[in-house]
Structures are given as structure tokens and as C-alpha cells.
C-alpha positions as CSV (number, residue, x, y, z in Angstrom):
1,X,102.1,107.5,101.5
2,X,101.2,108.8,97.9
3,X,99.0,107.0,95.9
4,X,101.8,105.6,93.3
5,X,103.5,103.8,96.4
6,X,106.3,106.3,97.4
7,X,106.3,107.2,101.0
8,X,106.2,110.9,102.2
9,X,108.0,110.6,105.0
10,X,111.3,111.6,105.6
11,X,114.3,108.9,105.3
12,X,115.6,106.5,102.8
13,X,114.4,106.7,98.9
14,X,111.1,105.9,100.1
15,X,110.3,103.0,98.2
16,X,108.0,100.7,99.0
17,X,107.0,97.0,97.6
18,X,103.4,97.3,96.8
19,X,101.9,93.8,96.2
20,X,98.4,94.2,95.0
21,X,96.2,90.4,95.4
22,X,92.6,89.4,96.2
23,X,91.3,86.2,98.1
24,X,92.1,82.9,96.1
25,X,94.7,83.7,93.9
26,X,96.9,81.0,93.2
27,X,99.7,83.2,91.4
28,X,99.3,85.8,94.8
29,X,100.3,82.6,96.8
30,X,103.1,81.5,95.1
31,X,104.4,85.2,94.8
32,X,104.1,85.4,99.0
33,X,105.6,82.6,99.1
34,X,108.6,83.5,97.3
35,X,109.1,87.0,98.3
36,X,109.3,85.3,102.1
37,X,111.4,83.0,101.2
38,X,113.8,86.2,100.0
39,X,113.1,87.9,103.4
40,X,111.8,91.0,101.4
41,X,109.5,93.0,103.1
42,X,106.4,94.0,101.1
43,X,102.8,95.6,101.8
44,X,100.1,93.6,100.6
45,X,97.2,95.0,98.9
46,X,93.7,93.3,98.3
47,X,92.2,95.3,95.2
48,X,88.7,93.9,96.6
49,X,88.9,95.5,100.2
50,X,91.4,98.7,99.5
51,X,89.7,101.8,98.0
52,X,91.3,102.2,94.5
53,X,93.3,99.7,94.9
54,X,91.5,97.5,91.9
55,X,91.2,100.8,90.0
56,X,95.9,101.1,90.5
57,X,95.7,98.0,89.1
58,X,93.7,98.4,85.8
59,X,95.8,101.4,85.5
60,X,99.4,99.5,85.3
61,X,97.4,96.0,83.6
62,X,96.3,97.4,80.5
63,X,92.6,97.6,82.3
64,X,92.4,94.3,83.7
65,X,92.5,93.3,86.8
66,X,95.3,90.8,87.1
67,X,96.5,89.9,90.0
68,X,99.6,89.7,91.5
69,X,100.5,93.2,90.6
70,X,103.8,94.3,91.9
71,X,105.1,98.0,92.4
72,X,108.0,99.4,93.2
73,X,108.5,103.3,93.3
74,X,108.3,104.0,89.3
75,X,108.8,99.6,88.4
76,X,105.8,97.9,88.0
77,X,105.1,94.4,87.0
78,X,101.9,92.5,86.2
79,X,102.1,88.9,87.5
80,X,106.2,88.4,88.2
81,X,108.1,85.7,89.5
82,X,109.7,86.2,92.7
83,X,113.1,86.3,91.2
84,X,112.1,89.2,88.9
85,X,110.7,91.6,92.3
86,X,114.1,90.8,94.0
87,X,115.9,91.8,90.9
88,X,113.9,94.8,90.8
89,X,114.7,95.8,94.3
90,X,118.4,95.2,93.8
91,X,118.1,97.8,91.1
92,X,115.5,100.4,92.1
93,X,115.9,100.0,95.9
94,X,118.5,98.1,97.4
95,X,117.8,99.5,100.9
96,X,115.0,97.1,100.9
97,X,116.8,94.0,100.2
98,X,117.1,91.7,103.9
99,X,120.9,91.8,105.7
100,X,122.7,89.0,104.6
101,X,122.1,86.4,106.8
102,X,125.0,83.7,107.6
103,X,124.6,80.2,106.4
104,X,124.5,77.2,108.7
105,X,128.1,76.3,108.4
106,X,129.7,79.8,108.6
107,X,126.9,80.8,111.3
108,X,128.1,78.1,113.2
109,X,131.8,78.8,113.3
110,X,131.0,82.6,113.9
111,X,129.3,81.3,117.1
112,X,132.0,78.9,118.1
113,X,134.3,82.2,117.4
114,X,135.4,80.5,114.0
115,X,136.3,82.1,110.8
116,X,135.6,80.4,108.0
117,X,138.7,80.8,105.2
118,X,138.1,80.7,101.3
């Protein structure tokens, strides 16, 4: 894995979602929260345990330290809503975006060997 988050091992673009937190962030909670709810995988990142880590994030936050700090292979955000990593993923790496998953009504018919019309 390089240091701006791309891996360097063979297969797929290589992207990675980098979320960079620390221990009692409110705004790190609510993002976890929501990228789970999306099913979108990510590696979290406390900048006050991970070598460098604080110092990548004063590098993309204008010096500060704010946390969450997202990255994405090139896309980087400082603080985003869930909605606004997911719509980076669709762009700059869709392979990372979770198999559409059946909802309960369609699920259902598929396992009573059901198909649902439009």
C-alpha cells in the first residue's frame, strides 16, 4: 500500500476508501455509521495511533487536523456526508460499491422461485 492510499498489489484499480478518525469524534461516528449503512467497505485510520497518519491529514485539511478525512485514490474530502463518499466511489471506483442486494419483497419471491414483473 503506498502512502496516498493506492494499493500495490496486483488486481482491480486499486483503490482504497481511506477513512482517517481519532477517539471521540462525533462527525467520525456518524460517517461510520453511514458508510455501513451503504455496505461500503472502508479502512479506518486513527491519525492519533497510525504513524503519519495525522501528518496525511494536515496535508489534504489545509494543516488542520479535521477529522473525518476521507480518501479515495486521487478524491479527497475533509468532513463529507456519507452520500458524498458513495458518490465518490460511484465515480472514481465503482468496483468498491457492495452487490446489489434484493429487497424484502423481491428477495422473497426470488426464494419462493417468484419473479417479480414491473
Amino acid at each position: 500500500m503506498s502512502a496516498d492510499g493506492e494499493r500495490t498489489d496486483e488486481g482491480g484499480t486499486g483503490a482504497e476508501l481511506i477513512v482517517y478518525t481519532r477517539p471521540g469524534c462525533p462527525f467520525c461516528t456518524s460517517l461510520r455509521a453511514g458508510l455501513r449503512r451503504q455496505d461500503l467497505e472502508f479502512r479506518e485510520i486513527d491519525i492519533w495511533q497510525e504513524q503519519g497518519a495525522a501528518a496525511a491529514v494536515r496535508a489534504i485539511a489545509d494543516g488542520n487536523e479535521t477529522v473525518p478525512t476521507v480518501v479515495l485514490g486521487d478524491w479527497s474530502a475533509v468532513n463529507p456526508s456519507a452520500s458524498q463518499v458513495l458518490d465518490a466511489v460511484r465515480e472514481h471506483a465503482p468496483e468498491l460499491l457492495p452487490e446489489s442486494k434484493p429487497g424484502l419483497v423481491s428477495g422473497a419471491l426470488n426464494a419462493l422461485g417468484l419473479r417479480q414483473t414491473d
